[in-house]
C-alpha positions as CSV (number, residue, x, y, z in Angstrom):
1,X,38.0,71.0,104.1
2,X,41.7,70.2,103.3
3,X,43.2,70.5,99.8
4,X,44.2,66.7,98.8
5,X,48.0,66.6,98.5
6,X,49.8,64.4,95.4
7,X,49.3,61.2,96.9
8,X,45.3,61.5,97.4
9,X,45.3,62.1,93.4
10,X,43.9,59.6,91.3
11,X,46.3,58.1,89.0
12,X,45.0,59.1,86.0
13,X,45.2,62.3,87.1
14,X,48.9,62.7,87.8
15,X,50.0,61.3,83.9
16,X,49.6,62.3,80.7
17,X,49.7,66.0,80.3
18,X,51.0,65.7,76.9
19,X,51.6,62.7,74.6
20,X,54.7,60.1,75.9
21,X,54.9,61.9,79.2
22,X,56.2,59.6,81.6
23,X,56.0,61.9,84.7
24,X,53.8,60.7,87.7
25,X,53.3,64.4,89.7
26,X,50.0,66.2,88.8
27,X,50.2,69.9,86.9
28,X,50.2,71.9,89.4
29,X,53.5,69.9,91.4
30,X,55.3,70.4,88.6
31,X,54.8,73.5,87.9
32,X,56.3,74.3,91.8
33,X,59.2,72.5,91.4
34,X,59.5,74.0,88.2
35,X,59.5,77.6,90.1
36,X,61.4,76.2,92.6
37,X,64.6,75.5,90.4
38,X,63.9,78.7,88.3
39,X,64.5,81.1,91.2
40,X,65.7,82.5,92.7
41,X,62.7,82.2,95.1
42,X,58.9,81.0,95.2
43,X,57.0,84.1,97.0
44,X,53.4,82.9,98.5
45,X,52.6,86.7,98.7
46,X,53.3,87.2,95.2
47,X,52.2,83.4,94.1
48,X,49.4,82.8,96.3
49,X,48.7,79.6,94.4
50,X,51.9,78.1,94.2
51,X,52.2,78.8,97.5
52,X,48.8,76.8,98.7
53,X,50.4,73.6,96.6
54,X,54.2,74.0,97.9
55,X,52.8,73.6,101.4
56,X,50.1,70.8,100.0
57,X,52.4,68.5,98.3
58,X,56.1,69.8,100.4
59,X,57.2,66.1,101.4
60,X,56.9,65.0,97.7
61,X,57.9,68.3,96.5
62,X,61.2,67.8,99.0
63,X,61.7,64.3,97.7
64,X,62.0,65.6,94.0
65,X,64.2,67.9,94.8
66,X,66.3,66.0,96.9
67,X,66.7,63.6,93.5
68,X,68.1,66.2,91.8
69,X,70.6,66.8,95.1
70,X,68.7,70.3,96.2
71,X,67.4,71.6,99.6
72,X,63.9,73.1,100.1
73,X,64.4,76.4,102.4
74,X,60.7,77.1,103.6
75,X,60.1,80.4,105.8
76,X,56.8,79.6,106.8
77,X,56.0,83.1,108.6
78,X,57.7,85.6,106.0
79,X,56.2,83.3,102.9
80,X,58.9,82.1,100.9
81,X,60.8,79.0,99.6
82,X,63.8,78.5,97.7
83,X,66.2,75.7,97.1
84,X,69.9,75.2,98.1
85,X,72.9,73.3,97.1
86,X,72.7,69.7,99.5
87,X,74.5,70.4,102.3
88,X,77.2,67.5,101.6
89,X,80.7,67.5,100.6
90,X,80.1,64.3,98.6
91,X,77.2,66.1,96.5
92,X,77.4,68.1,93.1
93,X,76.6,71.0,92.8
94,X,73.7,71.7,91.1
95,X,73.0,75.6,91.6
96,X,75.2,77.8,90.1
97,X,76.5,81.0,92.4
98,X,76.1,84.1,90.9
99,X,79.0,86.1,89.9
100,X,78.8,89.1,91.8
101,X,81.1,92.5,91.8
102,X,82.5,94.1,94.8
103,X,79.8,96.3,94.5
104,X,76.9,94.2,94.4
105,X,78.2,92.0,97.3
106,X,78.9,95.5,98.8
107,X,75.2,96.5,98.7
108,X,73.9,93.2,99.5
109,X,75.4,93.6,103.0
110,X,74.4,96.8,103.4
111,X,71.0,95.9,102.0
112,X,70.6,92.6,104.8
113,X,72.1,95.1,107.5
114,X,69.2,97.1,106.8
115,X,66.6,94.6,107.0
116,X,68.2,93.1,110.1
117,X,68.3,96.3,112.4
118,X,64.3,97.1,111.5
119,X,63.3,93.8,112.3
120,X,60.0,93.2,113.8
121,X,59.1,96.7,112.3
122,X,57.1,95.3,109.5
123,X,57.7,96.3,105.7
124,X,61.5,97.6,104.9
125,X,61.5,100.3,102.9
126,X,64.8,101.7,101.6
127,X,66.0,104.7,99.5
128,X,68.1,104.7,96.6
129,X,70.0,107.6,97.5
130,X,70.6,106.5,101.0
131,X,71.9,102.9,99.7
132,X,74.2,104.9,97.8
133,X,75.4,107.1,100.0
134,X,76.8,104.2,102.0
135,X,78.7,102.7,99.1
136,X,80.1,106.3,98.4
137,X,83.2,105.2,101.0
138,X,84.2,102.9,97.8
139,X,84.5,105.3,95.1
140,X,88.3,106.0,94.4
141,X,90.4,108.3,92.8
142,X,90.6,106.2,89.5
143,X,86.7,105.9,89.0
144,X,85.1,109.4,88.4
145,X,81.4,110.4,90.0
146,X,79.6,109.3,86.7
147,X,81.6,106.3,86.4
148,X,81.2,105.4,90.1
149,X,77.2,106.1,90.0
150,X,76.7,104.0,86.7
151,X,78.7,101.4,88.3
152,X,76.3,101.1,91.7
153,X,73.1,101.5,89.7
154,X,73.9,98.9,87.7
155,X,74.2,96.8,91.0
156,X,70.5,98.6,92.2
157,X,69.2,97.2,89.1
158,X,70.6,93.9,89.6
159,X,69.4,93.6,93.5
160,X,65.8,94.3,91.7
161,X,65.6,92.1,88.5
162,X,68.0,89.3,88.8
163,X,68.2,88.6,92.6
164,X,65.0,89.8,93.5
165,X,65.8,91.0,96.6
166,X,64.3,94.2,96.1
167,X,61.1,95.3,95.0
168,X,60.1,98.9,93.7
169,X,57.5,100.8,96.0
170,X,57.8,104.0,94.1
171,X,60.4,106.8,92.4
172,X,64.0,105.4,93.3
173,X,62.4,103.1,96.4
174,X,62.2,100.2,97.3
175,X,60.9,97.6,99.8
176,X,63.9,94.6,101.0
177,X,62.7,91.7,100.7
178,X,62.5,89.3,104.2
179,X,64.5,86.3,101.9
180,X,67.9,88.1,102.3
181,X,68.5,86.5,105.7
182,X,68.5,83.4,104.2
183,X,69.7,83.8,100.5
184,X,73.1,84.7,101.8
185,X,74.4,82.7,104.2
186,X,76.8,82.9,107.7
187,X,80.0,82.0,105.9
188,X,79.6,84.1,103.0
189,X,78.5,87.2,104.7
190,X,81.9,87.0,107.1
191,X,83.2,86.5,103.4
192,X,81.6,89.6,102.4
193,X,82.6,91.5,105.9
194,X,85.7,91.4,105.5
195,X,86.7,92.4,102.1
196,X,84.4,95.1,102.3
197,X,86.2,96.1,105.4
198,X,89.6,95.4,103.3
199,X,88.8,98.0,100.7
200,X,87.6,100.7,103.4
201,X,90.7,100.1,104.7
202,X,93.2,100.2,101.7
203,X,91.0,102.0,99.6
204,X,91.4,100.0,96.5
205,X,88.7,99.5,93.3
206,X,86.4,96.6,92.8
207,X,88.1,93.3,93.2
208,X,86.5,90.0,92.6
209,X,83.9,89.5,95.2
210,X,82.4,86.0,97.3
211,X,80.0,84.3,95.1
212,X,76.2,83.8,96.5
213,X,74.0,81.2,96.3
214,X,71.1,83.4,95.1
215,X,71.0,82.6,91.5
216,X,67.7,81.2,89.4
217,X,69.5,78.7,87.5
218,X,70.7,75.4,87.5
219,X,73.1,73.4,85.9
């Protein structure tokens, strides 16, 4: 037996959730696309039931969104959705990019390089230490250790509570989440690439870094 999408809902069903609302979706749409712009990401591992209604209701859930000039990103096998910017010139801009430091754009490629060479390997787990390790090449003369290590956990923190593209699996690890190939883009990991490969270079301090898509917020 199939789970009846928006359309087979009868109309009193899809109104009046509260007094004067005008909206025609039924609870449980809503409450997707609701997720949906929130993001930074809808997880049908971690929201099994949001999951089971985002693929129910998706053309109407993708019409919605396109309204509000936004792009449904569905991974089908990995289990995850997020929205995007419309890809058209002419269009606003209704996600906001994240402000990111050197640093965090710094660990985000070294975090999606990770998940990319163990592909196919199942689950990603990564350490804290070793993550940091790699980031030690950007630690110059004007930042002591302290300073330098506050500075990259700070950025560890951010990957795990804003972002979400990391997910604690115990003491100082954590499992990389499969959405990091899409979150960040072609263009801006080039972005990314080469100042990070600038600053190895010159050996200079954080400097303002590509912005990302991957924020939960919209204008």
């Amino acid at each position: 037996m199939t789970e009846p999408t928006t359309a087979d809902v009868a109309p009193d069903e899809r109104t009046g959730l509260w007094r004067g609302d005008a909206g025609e979706l039924p609870d449980r749409t809503r409450r997707v696309l609701l997720r949906l712009v929130r993001g930074p990401y809808l997880s049908g591992v971690r929201e099994a039931q949001l999951w089971a209604v985002l693929l129910a209701d998706e053309t109407v859930i993708r019409s919605r969104l396109a309204d509000l000039f936004l792009e449904l990103v569905i991974d089908r096998d990995n289990e995850f959705a997020f929205v995007r910017n419309a890809p058209s010139d002419e269009a606003p801009k209704a996600v906001r990019s994240e402000a990111l430091t050197f640093l965090d754009t710094a660990m985000l490629l070294v975090l999606r390089q990770t998940l990319l060479s163990e592909e196919g390997r199942g689950r990603v787990i990564v350490g804290q230490t070793e993550v940091f390790e790699q980031l030690a090449v950007f630690r110059t003369p004007d930042r002591d250790e302290k300073d330098f290590a506050s500075r990259v956990n700070s950025s560890w923190n951010k990957m795990q509570n804003k972002l979400r593209v990391l997910h604690a699996v115990g003491d100082d690890r954590a499992e990389i989440s499969p959405v990091l190939r899409l979150l960040v883009d072609a263009d801006q990991i080039r972005a990314i690439t080469a100042e990070y490969q600038r600053i190895a270079r010159e050996g200079q301090g954080e400097l303002a870094a590509p912005a990302t898509d991957a924020e939960d917020d919209t204008e």
